[in-house]
C-alpha positions as CSV (number, residue, x, y, z in Angstrom):
1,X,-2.0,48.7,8.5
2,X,-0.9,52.5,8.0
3,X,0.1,51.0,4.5
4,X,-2.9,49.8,3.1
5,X,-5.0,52.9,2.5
6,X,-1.9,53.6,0.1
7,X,-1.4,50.2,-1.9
8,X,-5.3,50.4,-2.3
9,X,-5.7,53.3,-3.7
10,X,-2.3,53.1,-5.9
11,X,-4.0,49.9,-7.1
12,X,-7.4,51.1,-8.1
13,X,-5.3,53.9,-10.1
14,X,-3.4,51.3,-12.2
15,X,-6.4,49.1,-12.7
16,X,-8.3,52.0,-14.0
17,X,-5.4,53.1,-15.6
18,X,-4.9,49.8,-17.6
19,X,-8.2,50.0,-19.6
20,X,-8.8,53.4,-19.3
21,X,-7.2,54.7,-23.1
22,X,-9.3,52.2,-24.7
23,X,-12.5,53.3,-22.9
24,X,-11.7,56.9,-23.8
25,X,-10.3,57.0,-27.1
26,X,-13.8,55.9,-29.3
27,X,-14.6,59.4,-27.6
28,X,-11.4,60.9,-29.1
29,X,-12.4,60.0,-32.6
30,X,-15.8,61.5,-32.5
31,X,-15.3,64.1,-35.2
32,X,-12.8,61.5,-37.0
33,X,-9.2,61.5,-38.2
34,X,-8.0,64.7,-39.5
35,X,-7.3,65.1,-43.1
36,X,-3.6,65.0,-42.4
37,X,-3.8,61.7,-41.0
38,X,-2.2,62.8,-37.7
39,X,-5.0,62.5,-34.4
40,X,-4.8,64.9,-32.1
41,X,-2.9,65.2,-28.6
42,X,-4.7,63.2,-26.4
43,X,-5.5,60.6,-28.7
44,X,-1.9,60.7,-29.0
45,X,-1.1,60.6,-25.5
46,X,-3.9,57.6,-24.9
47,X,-2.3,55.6,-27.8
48,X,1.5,55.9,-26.3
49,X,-0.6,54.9,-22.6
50,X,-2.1,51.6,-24.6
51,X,1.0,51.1,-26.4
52,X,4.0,51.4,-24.0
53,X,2.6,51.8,-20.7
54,X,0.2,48.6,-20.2
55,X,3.3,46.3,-19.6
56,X,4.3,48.7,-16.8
57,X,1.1,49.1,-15.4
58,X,0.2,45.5,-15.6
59,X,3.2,44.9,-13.9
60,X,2.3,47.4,-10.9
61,X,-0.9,46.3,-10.7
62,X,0.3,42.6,-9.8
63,X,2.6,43.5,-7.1
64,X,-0.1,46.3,-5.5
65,X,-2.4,43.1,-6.0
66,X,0.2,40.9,-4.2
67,X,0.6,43.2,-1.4
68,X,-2.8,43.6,-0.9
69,X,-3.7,40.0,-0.3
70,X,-0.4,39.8,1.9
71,X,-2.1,42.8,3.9
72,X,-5.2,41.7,4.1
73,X,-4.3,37.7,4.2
74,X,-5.5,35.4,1.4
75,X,-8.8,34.7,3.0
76,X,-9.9,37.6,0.8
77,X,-9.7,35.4,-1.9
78,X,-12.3,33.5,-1.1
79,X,-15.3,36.1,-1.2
80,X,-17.2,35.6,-3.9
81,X,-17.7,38.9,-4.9
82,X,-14.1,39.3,-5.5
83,X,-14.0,36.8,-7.5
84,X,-16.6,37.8,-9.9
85,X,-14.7,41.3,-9.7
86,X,-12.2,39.7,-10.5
87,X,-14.1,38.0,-13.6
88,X,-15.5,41.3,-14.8
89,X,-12.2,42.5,-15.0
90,X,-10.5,39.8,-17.3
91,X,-13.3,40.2,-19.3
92,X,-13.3,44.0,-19.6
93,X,-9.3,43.4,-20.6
94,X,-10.2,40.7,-23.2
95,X,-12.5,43.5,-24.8
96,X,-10.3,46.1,-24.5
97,X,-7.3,43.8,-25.8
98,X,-9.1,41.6,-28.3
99,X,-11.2,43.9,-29.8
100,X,-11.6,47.0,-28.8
101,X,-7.1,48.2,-29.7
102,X,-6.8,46.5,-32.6
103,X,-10.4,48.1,-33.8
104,X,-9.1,51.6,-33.0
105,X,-5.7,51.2,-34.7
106,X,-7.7,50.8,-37.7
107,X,-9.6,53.3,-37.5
108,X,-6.6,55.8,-37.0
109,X,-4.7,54.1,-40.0
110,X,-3.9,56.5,-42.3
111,X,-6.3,56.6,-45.3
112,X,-9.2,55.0,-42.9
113,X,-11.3,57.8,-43.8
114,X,-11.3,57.2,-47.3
115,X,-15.2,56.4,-47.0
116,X,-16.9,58.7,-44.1
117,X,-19.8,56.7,-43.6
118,X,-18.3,53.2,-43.4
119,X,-15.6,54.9,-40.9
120,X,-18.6,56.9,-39.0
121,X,-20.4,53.7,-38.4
122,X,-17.2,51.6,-37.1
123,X,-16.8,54.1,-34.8
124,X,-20.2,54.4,-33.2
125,X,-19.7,50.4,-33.0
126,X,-16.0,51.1,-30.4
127,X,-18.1,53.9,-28.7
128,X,-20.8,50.8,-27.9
129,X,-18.0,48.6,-26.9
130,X,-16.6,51.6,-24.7
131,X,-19.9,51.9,-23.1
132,X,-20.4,48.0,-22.3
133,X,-17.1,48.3,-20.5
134,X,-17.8,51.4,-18.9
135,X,-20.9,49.2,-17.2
136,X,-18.5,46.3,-16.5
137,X,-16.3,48.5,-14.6
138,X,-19.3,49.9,-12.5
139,X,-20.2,46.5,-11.9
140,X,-16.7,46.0,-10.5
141,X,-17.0,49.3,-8.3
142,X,-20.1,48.4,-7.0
143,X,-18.6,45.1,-6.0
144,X,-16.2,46.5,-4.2
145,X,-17.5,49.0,-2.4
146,X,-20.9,47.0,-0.9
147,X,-19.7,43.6,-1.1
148,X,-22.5,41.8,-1.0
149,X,-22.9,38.4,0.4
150,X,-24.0,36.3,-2.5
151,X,-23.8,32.9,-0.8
């Protein structure tokens, strides 16, 4: 058991960490791509995160996953609110996969600026989707920390 307080929290850091560029970068493009086309440091930094790292982090999220349930014994898999955690999650990775990356790529394509409105506008729109999974991943917190008994 000394182990578990370990591959718990190392597991809630990678499954924050997996979504966590596309929840923050909307914010990083509030004042818009500068005129030389090149964003700025953390934008850059949260793009080589979503770009490289979420095959690595995905990765050590399913064995800290793994180890859990072998920890904690695969009767955890059978509490509902774990489940729907579990939902909320591949649904807050299908936004931030589906739509929310390839939306932000285009908004950081070179030229995307060329019309400030139109690019204003499609970037309030990620900042929305950012906030929608910013909810979904409350959702998820609350689940896990009161798990309630939902039948």
């Amino acid at each position: 058991m000394p182990l578990l307080p370990i591959i718990l929290v190392v597991h809630i850091c990678l499954a924050i960490a997996l979504f966590l560029p596309s929840l923050l970068l909307p914010f990083g493009l509030r004042t818009g791509v500068p005129s030389d086309g090149e964003p700025g440091r953390i934008v850059t930094g949260l793009l080589r995160l979503q770009g490289s790292g979420t095959l690595v982090i995905g990765a050590g999220l399913a064995i800290t996953g793994i180890l859990l349930v072998s920890v904690l014994g695969s009767r955890l898999l059978e509490q509902p609110w774990l489940l729907i955690a579990l939902t909320i999650y591949a649904i807050d990775l299908v936004l931030a996969y589906a739509i929310q990356r390839p939306n932000l790529r285009r908004l950081l394509r070179p030229g995307s600026t060329a019309d400030d409105l139109t690019w204003q506008l499609r970037a309030r729109r990620q900042r929305y989707v950012s906030y929608a999974m910013a909810f979904l991943v409350g959702a998820i917190g609350w689940l896990m920390s009161t798990k309630p008994v939902l039948w």
